[in-house]
MARBA-3410 file (N, C-alpha, C, O; in Angstrom, 1 decimal):
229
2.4,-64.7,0.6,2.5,-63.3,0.3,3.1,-62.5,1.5,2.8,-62.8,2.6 ~ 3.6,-61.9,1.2,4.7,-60.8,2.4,4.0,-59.9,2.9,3.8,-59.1,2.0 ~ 3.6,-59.7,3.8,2.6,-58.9,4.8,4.0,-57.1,4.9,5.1,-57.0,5.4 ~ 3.5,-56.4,4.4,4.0,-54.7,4.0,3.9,-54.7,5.7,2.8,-55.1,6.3 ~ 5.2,-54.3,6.7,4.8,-53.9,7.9,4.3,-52.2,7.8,4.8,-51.5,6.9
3.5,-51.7,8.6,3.0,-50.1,8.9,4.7,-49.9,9.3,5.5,-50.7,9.8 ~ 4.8,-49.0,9.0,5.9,-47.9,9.6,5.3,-46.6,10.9,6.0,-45.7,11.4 ~ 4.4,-46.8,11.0,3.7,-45.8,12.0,4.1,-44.6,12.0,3.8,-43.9,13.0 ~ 4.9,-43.7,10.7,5.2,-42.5,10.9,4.5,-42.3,9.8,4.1,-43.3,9.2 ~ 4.2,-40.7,9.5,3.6,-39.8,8.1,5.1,-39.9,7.4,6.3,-39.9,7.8
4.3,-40.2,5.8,6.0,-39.9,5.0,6.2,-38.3,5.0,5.4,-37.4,5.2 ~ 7.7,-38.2,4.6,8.2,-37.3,4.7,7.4,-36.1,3.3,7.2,-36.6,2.2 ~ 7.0,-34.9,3.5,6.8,-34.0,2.2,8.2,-33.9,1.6,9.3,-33.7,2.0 ~ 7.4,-34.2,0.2,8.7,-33.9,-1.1,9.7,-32.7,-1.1,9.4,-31.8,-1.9 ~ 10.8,-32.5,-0.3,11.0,-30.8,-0.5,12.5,-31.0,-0.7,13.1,-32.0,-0.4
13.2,-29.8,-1.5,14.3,-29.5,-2.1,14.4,-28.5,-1.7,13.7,-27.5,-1.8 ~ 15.5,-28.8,-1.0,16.1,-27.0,-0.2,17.1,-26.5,-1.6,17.8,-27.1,-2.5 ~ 16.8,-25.2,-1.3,17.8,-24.6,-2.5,18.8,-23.8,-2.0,18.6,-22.8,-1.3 ~ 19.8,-24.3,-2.3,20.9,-23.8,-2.3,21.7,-22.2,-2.1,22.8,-21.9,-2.6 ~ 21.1,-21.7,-1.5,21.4,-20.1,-1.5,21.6,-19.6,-0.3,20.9,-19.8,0.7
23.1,-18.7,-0.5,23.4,-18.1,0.9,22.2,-17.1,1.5,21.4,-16.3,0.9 ~ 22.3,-17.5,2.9,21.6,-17.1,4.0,22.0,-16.1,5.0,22.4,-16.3,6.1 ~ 21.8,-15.1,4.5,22.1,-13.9,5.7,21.9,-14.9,7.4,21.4,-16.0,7.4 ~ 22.2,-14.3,8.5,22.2,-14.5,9.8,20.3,-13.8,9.9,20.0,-12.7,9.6 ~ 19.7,-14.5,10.2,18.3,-14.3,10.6,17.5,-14.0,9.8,16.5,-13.4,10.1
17.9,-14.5,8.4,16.6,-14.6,7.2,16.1,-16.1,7.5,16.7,-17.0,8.1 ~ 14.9,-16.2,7.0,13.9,-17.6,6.9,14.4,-18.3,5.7,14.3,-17.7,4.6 ~ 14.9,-19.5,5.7,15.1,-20.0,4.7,13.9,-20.6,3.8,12.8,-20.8,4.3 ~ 14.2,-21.0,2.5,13.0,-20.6,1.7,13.3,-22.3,0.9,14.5,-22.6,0.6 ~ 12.0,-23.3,0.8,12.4,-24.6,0.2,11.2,-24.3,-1.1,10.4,-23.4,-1.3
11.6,-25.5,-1.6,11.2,-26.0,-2.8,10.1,-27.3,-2.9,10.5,-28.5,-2.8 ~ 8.8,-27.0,-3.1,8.0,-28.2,-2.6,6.8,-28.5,-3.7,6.1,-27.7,-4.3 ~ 6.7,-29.8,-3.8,6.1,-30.4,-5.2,4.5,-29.5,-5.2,4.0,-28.9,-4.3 ~ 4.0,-29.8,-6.3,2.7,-28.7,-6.3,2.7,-27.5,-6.7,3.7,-27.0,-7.2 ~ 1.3,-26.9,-6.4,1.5,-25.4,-6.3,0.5,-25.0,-5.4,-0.6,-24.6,-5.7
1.0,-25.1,-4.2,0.1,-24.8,-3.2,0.1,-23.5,-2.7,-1.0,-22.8,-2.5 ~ 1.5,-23.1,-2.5,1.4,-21.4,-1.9,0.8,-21.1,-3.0,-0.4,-20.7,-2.8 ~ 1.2,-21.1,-4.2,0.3,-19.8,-5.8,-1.5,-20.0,-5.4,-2.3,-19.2,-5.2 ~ -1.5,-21.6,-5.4,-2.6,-21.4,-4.7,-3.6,-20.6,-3.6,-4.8,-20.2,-3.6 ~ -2.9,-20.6,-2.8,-3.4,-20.8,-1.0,-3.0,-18.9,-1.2,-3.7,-18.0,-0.7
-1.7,-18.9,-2.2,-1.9,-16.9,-2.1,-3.0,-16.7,-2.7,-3.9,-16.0,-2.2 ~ -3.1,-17.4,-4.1,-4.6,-16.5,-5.0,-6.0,-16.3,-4.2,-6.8,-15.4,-4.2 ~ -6.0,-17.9,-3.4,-7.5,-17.8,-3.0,-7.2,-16.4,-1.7,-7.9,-15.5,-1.7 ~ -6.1,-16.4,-0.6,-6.5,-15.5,0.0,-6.8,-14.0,-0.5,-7.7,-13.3,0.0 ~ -5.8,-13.3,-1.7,-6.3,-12.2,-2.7,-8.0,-12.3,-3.1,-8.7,-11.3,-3.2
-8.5,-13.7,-3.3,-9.9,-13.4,-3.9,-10.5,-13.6,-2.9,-11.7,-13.4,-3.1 ~ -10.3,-13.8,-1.9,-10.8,-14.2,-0.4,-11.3,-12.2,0.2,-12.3,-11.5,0.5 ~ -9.7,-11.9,-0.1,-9.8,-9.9,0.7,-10.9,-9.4,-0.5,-11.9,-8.9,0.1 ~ -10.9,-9.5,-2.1,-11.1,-9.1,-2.9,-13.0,-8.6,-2.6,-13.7,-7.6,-2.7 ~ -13.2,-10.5,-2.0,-14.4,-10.9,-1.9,-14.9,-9.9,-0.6,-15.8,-9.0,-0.6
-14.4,-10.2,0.2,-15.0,-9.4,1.4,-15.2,-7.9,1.4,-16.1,-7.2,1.8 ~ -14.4,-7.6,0.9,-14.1,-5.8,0.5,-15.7,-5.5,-0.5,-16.5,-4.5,-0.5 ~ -15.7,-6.5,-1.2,-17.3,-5.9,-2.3,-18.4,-6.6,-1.3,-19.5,-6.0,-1.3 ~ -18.1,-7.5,-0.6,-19.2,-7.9,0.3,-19.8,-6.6,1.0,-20.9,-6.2,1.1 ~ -18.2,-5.9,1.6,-18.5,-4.7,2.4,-19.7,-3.4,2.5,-20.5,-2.8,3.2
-18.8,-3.3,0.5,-19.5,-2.5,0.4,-21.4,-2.6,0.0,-22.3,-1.9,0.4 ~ -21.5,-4.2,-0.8,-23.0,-4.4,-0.9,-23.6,-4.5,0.1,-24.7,-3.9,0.1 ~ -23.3,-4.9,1.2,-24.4,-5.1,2.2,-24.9,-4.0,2.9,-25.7,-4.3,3.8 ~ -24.6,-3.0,2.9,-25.1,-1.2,3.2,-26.3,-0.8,2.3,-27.3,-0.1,2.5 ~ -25.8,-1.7,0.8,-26.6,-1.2,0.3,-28.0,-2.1,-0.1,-29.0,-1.6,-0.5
-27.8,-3.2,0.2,-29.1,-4.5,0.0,-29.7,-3.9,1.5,-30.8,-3.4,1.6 ~ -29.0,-4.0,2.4,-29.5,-3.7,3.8,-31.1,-2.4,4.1,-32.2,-2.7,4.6 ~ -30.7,-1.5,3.8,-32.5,-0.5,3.5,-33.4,-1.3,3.3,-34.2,-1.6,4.1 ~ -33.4,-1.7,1.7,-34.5,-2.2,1.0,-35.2,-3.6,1.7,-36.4,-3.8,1.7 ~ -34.4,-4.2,2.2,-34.8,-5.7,3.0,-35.3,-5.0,4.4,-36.5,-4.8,4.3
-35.0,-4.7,5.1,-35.1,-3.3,6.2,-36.7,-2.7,6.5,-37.5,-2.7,7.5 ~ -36.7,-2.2,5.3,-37.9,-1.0,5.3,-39.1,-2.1,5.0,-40.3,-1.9,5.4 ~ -38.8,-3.2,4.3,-40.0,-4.3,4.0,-40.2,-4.9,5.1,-41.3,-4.8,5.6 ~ -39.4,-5.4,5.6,-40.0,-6.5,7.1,-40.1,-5.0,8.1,-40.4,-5.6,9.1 ~ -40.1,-3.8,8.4,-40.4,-3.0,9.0,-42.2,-3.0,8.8,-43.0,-3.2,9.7
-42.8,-2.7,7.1,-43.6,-2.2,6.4,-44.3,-3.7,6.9,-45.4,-3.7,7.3 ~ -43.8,-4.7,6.7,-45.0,-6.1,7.1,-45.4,-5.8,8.2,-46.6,-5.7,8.5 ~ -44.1,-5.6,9.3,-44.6,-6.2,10.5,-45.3,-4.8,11.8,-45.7,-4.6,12.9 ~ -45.2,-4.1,10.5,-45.8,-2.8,11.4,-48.0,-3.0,10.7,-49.0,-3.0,11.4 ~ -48.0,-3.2,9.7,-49.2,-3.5,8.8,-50.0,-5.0,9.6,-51.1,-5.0,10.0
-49.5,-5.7,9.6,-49.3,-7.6,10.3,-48.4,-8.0,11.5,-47.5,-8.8,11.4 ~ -48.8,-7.4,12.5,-48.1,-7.8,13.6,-48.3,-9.3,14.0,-47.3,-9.9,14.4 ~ -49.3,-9.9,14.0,-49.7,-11.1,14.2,-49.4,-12.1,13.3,-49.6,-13.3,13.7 ~ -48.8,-11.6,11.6,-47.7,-12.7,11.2,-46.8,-12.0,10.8,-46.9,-11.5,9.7 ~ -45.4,-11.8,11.9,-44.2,-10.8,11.5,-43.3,-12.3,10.9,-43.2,-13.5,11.0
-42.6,-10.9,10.1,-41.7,-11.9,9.5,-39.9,-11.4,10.2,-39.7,-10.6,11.1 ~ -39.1,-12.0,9.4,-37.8,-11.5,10.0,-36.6,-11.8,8.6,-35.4,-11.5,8.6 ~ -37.5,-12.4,7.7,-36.3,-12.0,6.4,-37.4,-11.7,5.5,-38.6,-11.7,5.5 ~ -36.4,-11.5,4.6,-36.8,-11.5,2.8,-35.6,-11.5,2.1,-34.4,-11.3,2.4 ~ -36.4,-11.8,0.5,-35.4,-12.3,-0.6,-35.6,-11.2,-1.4,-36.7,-10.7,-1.6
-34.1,-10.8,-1.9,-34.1,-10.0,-2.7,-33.9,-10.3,-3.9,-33.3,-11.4,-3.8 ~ -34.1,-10.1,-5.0,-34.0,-10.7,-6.1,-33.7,-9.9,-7.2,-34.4,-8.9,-7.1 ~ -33.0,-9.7,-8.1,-32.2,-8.7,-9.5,-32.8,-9.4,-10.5,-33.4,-10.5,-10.6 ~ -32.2,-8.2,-11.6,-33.0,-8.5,-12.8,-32.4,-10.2,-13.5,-33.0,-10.9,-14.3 ~ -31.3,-10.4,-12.8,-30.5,-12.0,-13.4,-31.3,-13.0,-12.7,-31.2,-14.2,-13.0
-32.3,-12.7,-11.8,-33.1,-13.7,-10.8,-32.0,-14.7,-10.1,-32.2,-15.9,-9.8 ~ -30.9,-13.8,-9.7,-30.4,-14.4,-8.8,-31.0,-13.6,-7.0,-31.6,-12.5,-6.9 ~ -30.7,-14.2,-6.2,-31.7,-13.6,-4.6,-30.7,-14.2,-3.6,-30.3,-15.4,-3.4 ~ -30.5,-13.2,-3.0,-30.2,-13.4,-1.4,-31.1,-12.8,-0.5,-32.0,-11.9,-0.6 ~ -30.7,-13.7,0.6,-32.2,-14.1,1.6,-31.6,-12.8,2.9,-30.4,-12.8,2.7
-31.9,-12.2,3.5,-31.6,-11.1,4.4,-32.3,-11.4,5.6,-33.5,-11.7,5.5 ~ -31.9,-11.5,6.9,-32.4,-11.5,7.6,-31.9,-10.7,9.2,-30.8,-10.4,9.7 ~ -33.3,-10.4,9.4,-33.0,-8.7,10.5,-33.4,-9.4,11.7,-34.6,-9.7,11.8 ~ -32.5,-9.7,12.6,-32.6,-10.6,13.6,-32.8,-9.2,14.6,-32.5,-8.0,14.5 ~ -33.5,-10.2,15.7,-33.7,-9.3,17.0,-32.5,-9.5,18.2,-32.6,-9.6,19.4
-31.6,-9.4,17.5,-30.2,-9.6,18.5,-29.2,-7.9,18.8,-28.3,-7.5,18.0 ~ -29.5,-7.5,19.4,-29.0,-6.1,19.4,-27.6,-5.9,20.3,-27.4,-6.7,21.2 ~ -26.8,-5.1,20.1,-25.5,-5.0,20.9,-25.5,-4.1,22.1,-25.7,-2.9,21.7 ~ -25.2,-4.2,23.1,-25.0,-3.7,23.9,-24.2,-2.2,24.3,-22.9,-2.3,24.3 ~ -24.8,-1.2,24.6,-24.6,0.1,24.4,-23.9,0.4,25.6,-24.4,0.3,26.7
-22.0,0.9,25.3,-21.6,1.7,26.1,-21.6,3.0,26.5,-22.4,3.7,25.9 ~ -20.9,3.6,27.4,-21.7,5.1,27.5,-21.7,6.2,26.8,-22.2,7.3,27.0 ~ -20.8,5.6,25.5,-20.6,6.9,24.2,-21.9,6.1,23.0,-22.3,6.7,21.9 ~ -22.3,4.8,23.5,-23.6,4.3,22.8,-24.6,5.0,23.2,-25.3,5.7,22.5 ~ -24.8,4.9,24.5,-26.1,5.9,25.3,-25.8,7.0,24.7,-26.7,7.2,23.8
-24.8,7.9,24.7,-25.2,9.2,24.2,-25.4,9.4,22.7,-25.6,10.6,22.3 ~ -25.4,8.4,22.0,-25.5,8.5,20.5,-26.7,8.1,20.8,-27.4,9.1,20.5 ~ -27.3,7.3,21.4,-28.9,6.9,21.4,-29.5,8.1,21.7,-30.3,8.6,20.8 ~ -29.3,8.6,22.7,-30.3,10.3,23.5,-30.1,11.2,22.6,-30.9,12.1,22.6 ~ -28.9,11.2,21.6,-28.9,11.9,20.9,-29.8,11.7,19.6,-30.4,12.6,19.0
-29.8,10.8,19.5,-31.1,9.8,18.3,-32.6,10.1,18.7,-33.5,10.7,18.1 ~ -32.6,9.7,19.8,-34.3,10.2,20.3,-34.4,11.4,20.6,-35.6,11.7,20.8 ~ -33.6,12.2,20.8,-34.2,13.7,20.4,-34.4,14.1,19.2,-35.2,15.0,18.9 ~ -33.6,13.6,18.5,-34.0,14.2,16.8,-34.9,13.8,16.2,-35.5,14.6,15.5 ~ -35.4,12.2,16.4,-36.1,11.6,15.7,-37.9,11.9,15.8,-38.2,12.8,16.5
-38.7,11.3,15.3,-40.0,11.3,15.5,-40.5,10.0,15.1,-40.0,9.1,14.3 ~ -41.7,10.2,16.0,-42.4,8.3,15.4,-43.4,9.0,14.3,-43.2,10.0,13.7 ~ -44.5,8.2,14.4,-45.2,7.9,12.8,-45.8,9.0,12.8,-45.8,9.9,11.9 ~ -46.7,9.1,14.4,-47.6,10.5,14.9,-47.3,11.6,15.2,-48.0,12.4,15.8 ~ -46.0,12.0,14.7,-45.2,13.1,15.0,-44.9,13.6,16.4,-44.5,14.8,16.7
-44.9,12.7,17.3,-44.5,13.0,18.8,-43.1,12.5,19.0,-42.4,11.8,18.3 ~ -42.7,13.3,20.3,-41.1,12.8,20.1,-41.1,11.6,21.3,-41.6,11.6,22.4 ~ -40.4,10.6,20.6,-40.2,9.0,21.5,-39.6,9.6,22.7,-38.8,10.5,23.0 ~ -40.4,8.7,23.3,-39.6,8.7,25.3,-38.3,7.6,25.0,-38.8,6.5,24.6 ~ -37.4,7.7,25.0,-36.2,7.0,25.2,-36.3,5.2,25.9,-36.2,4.1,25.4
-36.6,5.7,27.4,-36.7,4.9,28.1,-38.1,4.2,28.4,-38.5,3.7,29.4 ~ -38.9,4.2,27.0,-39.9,3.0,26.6,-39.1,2.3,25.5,-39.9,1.6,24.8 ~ -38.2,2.3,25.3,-37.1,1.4,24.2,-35.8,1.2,24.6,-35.3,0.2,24.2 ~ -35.1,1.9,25.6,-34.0,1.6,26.6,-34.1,1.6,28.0,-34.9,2.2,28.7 ~ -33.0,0.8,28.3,-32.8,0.5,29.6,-31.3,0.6,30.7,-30.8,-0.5,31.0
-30.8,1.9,31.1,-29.6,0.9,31.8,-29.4,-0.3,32.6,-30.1,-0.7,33.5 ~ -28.4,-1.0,32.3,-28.1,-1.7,33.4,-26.3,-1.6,33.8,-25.5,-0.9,33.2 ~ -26.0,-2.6,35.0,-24.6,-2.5,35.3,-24.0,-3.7,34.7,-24.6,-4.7,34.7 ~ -22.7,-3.7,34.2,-22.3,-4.5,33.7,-20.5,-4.3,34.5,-19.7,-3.4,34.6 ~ -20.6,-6.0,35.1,-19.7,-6.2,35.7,-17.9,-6.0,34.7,-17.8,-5.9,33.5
-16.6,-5.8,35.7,-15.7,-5.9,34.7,-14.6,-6.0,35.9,-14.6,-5.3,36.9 ~ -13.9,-7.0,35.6,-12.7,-7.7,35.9,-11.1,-6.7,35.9,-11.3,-6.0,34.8 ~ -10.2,-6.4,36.3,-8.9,-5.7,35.7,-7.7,-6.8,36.0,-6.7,-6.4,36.6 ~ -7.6,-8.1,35.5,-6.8,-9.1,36.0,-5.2,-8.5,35.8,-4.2,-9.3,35.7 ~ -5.2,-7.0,36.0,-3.7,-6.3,35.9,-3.4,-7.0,37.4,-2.4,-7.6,37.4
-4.1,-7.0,38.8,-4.0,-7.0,39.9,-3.3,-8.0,40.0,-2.4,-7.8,40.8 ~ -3.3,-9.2,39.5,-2.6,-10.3,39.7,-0.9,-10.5,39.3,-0.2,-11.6,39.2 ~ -0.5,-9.4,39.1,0.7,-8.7,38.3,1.7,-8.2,38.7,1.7,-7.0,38.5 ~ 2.7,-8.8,39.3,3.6,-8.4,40.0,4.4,-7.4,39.7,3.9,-6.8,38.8 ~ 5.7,-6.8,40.2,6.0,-4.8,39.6,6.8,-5.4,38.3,7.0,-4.8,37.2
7.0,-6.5,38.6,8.1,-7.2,37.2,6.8,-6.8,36.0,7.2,-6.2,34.9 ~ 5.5,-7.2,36.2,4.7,-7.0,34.9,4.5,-8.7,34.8,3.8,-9.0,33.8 ~ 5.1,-10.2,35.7,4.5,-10.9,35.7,4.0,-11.6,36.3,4.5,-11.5,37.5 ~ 2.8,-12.6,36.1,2.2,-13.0,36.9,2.7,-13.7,38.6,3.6,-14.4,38.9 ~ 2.0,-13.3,39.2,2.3,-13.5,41.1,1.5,-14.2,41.4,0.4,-13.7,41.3
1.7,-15.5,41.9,1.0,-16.8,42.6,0.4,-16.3,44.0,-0.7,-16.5,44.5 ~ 1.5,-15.5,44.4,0.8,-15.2,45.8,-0.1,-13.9,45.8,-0.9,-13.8,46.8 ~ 0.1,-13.1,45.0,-1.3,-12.4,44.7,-2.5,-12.9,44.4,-3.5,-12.6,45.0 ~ -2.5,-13.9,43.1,-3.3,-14.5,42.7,-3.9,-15.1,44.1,-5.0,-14.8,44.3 ~ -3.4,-16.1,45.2,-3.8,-16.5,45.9,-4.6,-15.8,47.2,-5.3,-16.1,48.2
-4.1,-15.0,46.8,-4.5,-14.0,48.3,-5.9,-13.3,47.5,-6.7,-13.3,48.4 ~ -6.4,-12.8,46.7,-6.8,-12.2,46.3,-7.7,-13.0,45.6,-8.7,-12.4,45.2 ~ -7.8,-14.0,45.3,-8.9,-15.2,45.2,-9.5,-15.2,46.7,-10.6,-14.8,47.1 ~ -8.6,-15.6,47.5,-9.4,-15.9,48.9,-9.7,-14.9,49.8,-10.3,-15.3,50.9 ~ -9.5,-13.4,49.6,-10.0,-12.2,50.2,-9.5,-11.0,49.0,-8.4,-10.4,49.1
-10.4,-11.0,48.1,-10.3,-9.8,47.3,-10.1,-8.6,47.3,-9.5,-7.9,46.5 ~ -11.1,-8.0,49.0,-10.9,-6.6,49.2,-9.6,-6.9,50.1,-8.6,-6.3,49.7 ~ -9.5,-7.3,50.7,-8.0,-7.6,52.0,-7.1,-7.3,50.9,-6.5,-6.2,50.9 ~ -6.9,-8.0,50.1,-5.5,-8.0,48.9,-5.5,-6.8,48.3,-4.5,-6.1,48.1 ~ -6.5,-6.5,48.1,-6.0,-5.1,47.5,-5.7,-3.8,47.9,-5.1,-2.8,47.4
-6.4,-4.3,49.4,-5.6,-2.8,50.2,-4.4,-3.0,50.2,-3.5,-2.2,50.0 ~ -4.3,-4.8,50.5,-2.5,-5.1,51.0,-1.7,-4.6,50.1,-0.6,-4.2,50.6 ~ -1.9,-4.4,48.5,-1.1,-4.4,47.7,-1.3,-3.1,47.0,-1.1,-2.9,45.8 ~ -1.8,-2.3,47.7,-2.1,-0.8,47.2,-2.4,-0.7,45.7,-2.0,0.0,44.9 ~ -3.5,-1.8,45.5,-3.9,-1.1,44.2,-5.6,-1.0,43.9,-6.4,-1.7,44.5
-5.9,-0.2,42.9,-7.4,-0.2,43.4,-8.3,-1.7,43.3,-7.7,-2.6,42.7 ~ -9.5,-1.7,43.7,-10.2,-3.1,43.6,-10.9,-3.4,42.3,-11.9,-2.8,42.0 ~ -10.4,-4.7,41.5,-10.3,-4.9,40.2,-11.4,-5.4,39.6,-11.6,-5.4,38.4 ~ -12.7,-5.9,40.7,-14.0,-6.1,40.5,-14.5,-4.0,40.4,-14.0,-2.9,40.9 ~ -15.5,-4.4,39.4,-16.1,-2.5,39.3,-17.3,-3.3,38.0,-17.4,-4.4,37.4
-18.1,-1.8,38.2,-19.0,-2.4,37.2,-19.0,-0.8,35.8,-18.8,0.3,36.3 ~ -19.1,-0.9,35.1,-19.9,0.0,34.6,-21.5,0.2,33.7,-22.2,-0.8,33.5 ~ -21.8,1.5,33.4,-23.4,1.4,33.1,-23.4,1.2,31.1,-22.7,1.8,30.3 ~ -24.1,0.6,30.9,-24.7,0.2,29.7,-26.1,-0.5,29.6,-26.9,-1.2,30.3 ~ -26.1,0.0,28.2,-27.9,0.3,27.9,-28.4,-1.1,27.3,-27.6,-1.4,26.4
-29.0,-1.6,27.3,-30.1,-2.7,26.5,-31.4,-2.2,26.3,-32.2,-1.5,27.0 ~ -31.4,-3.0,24.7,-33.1,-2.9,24.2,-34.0,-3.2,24.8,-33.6,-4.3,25.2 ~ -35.2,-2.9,25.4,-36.3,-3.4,26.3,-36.4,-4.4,24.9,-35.9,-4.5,23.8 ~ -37.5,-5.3,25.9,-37.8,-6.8,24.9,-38.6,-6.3,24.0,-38.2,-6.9,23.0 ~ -39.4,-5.8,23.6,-40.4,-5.6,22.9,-40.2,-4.0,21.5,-41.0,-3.3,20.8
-38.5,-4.2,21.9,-37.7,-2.7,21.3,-38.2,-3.1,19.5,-38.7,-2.3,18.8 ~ -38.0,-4.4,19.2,-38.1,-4.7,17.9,-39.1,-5.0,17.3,-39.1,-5.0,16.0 ~ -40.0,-5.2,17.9,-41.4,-5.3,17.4,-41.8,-3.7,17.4,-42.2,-3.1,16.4 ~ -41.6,-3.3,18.7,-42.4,-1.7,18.4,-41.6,-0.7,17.6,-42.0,0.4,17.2 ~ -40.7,-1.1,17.4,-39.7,0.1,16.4,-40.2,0.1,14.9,-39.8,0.9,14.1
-40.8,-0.8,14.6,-41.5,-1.3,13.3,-42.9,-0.2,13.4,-43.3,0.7,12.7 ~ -43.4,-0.5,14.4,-45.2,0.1,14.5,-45.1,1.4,14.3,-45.8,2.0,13.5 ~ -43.7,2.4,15.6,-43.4,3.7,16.0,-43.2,4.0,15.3,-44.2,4.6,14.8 ~ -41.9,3.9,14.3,-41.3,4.5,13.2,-41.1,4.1,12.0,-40.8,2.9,11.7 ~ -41.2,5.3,10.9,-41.3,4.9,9.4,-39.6,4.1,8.9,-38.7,3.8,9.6
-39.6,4.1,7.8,-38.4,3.4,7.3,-37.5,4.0,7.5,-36.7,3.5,8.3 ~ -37.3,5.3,6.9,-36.4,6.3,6.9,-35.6,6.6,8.8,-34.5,6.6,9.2 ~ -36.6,6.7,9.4,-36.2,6.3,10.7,-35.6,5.3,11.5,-35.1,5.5,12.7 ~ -35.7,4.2,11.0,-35.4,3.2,11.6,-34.3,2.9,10.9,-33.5,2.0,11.4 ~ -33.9,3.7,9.6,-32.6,3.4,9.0,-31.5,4.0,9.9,-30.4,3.5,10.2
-32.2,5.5,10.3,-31.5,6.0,11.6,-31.4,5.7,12.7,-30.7,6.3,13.5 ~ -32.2,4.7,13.1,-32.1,3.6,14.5,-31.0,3.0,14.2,-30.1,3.3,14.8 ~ -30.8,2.1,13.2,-30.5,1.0,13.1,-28.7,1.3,13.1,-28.0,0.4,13.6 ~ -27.9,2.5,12.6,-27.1,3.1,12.6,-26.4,3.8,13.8,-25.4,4.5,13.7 ~ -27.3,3.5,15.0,-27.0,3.9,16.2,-27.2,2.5,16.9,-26.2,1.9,17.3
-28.2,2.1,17.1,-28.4,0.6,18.1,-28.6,-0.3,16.8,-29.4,-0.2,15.9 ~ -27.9,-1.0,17.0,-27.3,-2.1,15.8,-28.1,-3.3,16.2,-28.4,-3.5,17.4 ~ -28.2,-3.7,15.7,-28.3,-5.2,15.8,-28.3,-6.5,14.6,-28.4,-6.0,13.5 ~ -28.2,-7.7,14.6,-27.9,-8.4,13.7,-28.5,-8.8,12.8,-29.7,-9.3,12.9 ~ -27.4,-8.5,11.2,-28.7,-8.4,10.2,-27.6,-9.8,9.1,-26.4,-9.4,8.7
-28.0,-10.9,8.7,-27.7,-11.8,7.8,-27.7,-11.7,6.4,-28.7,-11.4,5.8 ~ -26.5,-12.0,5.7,-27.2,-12.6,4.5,-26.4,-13.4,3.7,-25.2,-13.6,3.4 ~ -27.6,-14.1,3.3,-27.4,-15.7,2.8,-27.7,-15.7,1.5,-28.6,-15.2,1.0 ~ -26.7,-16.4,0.8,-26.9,-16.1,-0.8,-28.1,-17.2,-1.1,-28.3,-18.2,-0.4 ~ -29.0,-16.7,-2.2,-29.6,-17.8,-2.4,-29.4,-18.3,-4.1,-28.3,-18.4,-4.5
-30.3,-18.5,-4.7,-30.1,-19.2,-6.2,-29.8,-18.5,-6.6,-30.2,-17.4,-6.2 ~ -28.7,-18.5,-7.6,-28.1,-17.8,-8.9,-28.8,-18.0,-10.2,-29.3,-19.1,-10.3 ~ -28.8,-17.4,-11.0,-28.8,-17.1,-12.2,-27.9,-18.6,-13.7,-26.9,-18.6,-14.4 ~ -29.2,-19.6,-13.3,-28.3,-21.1,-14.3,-28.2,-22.0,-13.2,-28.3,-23.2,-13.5 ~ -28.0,-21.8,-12.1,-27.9,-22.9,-10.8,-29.6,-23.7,-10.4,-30.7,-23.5,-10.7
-28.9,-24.4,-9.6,-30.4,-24.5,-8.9,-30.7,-24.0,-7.7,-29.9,-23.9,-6.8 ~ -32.5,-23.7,-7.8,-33.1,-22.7,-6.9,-32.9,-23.6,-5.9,-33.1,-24.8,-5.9 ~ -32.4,-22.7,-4.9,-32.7,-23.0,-3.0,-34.3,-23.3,-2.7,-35.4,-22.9,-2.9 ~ -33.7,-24.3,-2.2,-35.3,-25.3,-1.7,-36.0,-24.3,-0.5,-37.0,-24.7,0.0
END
């Protein structure tokens, strides 16, 4: 029997160039077995289609999942929870989950925050101290323009000099010093637990619209499928 040698290359794709004049700097356009672009277009249209209604539902599942793990874990602190399932009249349910991961507040974040805790009120009608829920800190920042010669490209010997004496280089090269920090705010640790106990729902819908933090959702059983274990 005749041993087939490997050819060690991929075969070539099926393609038929078509025949049609080509302006000077158009893309020429082939002919290829399948239907993969009709494909690979439709799914990306139901792909945008999908995301755009995602967009809009999750604003609105977002409250109701919200105000309940607010409402447990302000009632049951000692067994808090961090999701729930929502469920419609089809008994299909997605699972929601309001993580304690919060984003980091720059200085037009700080002022939407100071502007938040003055308007707002907790449960007892006193107005929140700010800074029993925030914190500044400095946050480093890099300007790697410095390493950038007047051409606008990169310079070895700046780069080198300025690795091995940072402030020296930048006087040398008259530009300002590209280490700097600025101020931004973080949640104290215990921001997410207490923002449950302090404040009612309706409030914390207005927290949550200012200091953000990460909120999930996971589809769960549909309506004829099988239920998620």
């Amino acid at each position: 029997m005749k041993v087939k040698k490997p050819k060690h290359v991929l075969a070539p794709l099926a393609i038929k160039s078509i025949n049609r004049p080509a302006e000077k700097g158009t893309i020429p356009t082939l002919l290829v077995d399948g239907n993969y672009p009709t494909r690979y277009n439709e799914a990306v249209a139901a792909k945008k289609a999908a995301e755009e209604l995602l967009g809009l539902l999750r604003p609105i599942m977002q409250p109701d999942a919200v105000s309940e793990i607010c409402r447990h874990n302000a009632e049951k602190p000692w067994d808090a929870i961090a999701s729930v399932r929502l469920e419609d009249e089809q008994h299909s349910t997605t699972l929601v989950s309001w993580t304690s991961a919060y984003a980091v507040l720059d200085e037009a974040g700080i002022k939407a925050a100071e502007d938040l805790f003055r308007r707002i009120r907790k449960q007892d009608g006193h107005v929140p101290e700010i800074n029993d829920y925030l914190s500044r800190h400095l946050v480093p920042k890099f300007d790697t323009k410095c390493f950038m010669g007047p051409d606008g490209k990169f310079d070895q010997q700046r780069y080198d000099v300025i690795v091995e004496a940072l402030s020296a280089a930048c006087e040398r090269f008259g530009i300002p010093n590209p280490l700097s920090t600025e101020e931004a705010a973080l949640v104290l640790p215990d921001f997410h637990e207490r923002r449950c106990r302090d404040f009612d729902a309706a409030t914390n819908q207005e927290i949550g619209a200012v200091i953000k933090n990460t909120v999930r959702f996971t589809p769960g059983a549909t309506a004829g499928s099988t239920a998620e274990q």
